[in-house]
N, C-alpha and C positions, 0 to 999 in steps of 0.2 A: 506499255506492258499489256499484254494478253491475257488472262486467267478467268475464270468463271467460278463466281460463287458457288461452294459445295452446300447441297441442301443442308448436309450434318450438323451447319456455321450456325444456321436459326436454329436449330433443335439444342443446338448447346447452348445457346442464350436464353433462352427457352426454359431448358432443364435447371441454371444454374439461377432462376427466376424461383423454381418453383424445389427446392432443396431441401426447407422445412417447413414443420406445419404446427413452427411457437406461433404462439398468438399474435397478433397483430398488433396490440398496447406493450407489448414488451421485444418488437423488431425494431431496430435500428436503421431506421427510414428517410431519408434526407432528400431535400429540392435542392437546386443549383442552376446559378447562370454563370456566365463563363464569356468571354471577350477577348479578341488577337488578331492573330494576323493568319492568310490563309495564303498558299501557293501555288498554282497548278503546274505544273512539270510539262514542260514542253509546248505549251499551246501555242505559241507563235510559229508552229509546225501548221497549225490549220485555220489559222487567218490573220493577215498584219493587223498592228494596231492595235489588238487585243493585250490586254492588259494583263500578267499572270500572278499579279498579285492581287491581292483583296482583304477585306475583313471574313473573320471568325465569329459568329455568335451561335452559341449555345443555350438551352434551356434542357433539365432533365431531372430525372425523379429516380431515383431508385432503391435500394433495401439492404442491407448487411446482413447476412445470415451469420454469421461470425466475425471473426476480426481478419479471417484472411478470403473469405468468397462472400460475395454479393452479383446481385443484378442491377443494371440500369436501362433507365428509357429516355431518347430523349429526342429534341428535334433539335439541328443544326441547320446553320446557313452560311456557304462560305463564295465568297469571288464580289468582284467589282464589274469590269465585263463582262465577264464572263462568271451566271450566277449560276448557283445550284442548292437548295433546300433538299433536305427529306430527313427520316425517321432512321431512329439507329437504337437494335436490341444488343444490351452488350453483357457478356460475363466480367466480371470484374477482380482479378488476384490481388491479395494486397498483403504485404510486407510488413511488419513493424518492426519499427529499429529502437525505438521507445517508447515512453507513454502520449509525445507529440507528434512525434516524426512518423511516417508508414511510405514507401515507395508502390507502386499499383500498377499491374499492368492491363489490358483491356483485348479482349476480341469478341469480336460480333459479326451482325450486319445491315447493311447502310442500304437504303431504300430510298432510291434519289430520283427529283427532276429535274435536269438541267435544258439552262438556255442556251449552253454553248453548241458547237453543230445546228444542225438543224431542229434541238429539241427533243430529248429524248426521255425517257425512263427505265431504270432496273432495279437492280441490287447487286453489292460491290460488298469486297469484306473491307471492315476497319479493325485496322488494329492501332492501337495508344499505349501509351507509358506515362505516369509521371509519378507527382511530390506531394504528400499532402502535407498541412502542418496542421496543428489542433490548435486553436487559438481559444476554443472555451470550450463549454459543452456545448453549447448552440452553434457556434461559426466553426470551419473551416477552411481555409484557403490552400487553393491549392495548386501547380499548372502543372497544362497536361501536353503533352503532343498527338498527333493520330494521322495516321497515314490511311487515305480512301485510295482503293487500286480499283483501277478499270472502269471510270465515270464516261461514257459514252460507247456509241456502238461501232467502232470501226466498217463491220461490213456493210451496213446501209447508209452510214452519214458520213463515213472517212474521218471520225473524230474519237477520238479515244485520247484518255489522258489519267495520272495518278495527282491526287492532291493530299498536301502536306498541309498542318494547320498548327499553332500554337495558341495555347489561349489561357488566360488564368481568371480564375473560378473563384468563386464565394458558395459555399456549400451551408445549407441551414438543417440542425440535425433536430428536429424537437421534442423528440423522445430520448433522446440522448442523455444522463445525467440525472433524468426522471426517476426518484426513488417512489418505491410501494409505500402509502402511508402506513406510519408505526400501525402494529398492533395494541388493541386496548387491552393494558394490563387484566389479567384473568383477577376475579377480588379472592382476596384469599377465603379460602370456606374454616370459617371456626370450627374448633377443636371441638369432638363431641365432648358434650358435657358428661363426667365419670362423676357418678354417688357413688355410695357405699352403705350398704345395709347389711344389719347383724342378724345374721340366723343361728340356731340352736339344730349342732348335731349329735347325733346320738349313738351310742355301741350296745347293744343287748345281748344278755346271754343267760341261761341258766344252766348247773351244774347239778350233778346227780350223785347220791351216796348210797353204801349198800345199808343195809339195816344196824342201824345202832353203833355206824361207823362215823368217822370223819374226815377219813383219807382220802388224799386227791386222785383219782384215777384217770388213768391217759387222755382221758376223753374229756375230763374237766380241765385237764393242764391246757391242752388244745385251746378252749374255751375261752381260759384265763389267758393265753399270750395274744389271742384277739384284742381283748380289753386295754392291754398293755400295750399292745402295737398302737393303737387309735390313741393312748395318753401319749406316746413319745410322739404322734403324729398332731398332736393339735395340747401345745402348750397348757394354753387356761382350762386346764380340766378338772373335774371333780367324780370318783366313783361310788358307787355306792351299794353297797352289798346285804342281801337282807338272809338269814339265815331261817329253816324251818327244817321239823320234823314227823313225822306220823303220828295219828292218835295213840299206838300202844305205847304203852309204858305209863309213869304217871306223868302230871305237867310238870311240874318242878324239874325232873327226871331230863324231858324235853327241850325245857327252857334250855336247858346246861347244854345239852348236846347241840342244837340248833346252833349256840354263841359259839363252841370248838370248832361249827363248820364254817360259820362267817369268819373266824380269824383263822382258821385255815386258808383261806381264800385270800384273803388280807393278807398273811405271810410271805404267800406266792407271788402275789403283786408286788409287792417290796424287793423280794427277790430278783428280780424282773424288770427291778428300775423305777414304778411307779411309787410315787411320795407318800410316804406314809400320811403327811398329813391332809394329804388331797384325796383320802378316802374314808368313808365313814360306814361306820358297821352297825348291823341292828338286829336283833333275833326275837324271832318270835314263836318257839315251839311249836306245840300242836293247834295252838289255838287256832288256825285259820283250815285247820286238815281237813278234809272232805275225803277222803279216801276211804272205801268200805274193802275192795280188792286187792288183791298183791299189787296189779297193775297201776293199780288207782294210788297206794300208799307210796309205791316207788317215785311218783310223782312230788309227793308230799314232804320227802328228804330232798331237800335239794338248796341250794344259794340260789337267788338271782342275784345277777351282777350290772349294772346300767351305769356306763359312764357317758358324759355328756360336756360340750364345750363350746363355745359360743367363736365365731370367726365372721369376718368382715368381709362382705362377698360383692367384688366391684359388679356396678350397673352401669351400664352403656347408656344413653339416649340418645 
């Protein structure tokens, strides 16, 4: 048979060599020899006696880029009289029929020396088929077939011939099965530790009356539902209301009125939801008056109101 290797033949051995760029510790990389029988086609066309059988020995290394393409490399030597060695790049397709079985087919090309003819050298395409079986994670076995076309040069030596070869294989995979060592559990990080400390919050307010009155005006109600809001808003409360009034009039006079405006106040909060007995009233006339001016005595009439409640305020560390 006649044909001439196409340059394309190495370029796609080549390519199918170099297809990913996983790491190296996590390709699926195996060595292989391989042993049979070998048969040149026709050779008794170019000289008696020659023998056109022979042995098959292989040796080769190649890589799995996945479970269906790989590369391979490897050296061959096939014939009895008639001998021939060389180098073979090959792409490799591969089939799986289960997690053992896979069928593979092969094209490359064969870079040969033979001693048949006069002695020559080229390159010829090979192509193969075969079987593999998974016998562990390390071995596989497998056989293959592979037909070499056009091993000699007809127009200088009058020798040309194809040769057929079977052989079966022991393939060693040693990254194969190789798991990443576990992860060292993460240690669990403890819970931040949560106190608790009690603080004292507080509402203030004071309330303002016209002269010699006790009634609440808008501005004091206001005042008042502040106080009452912060009691419905923090349980453990206590308010406390202190009543006073301007120096005119006399103390006695004062006393009295002062006490109308703190249980004025004290009414309203009742009203309002907050407990009677969680507020405590106190008056004190004019004794404390300082006020000489309108502005200064207006001051003077008045409630303060101050309610206060203690709450537990989580702390982080």
């Amino acid at each position: 048979m006649k044909k001439t290797v196409a340059p394309s033949l190495i370029a796609l051995a080549i390519a199918a060599a170099g297809i990913t760029s996983v790491q190296a510790e996590q390709l699926d990389w195996y060595l292989g020899a391989g042993a049979g029988y070998a048969d040149y086609e026709d050779i008794n066309r170019y000289g008696s006696g020659l023998s056109k059988s022979g042995n098959a020995i292989s040796l080769f290394s190649g890589v799995n880029a996945n479970e269906n393409l790989g590369a391979e490399f490897g050296f061959n030597y096939f014939g009895k009289d008639a001998k021939t060695k060389g180098l073979n790049l090959s792409a490799i397709g591969r089939l799986p029929l289960n997690e053992q079985v896979s069928l593979f087919g092969e094209l490359g090309a064969f870079g040969w020396d033979s001693t048949a003819g006069s002695g020559e050298k080229g390159f010829s395409p090979i192509f193969g088929a075969g079987a593999t079986y998974r016998a562990s994670d390390l071995v596989d076995v497998q056989a293959r077939y592979r037909r070499i076309e056009d091993m000699g040069k007809y127009s200088t030596n009058g020798f040309n011939t194809d040769v057929n070869a079977v052989t079966l294989e022991l393939v060693f995979h040693p990254n194969r099965g190789v798991t990443a060592p576990p992860v060292a559990p993460v240690a669990a990080q403890p819970a931040p530790e949560t106190t608790y400390e009690t603080r004292t919050v507080t509402a203030d307010g004071s309330i303002y009356f016209a002269f010699d009155k006790s009634d609440l005006s808008g501005d004091s109600r206001a005042t008042l539902d502040e106080v009452a809001a912060f009691a419905h808003d923090n349980p453990d409360y206590q308010v406390e209301l202190a009543g006073y009034a301007d120096r005119l009039g006399s103390a006695e006079y004062n006393q009295k009125l002062s006490e109308r405006r703190a249980l004025a106040a004290k009414d309203y909060l009742v009203q309002q939801g907050v407990a009677a007995d969680n507020i405590q009233t106190a008056w004190y006339g004019s004794e404390l008056a300082e006020g000489v001016t309108e502005a200064e005595r207006q001051r003077d009439r008045r409630v303060d109101a101050q309610a206060q409640s203690t709450i537990e305020v989580e702390i982080v560390e």
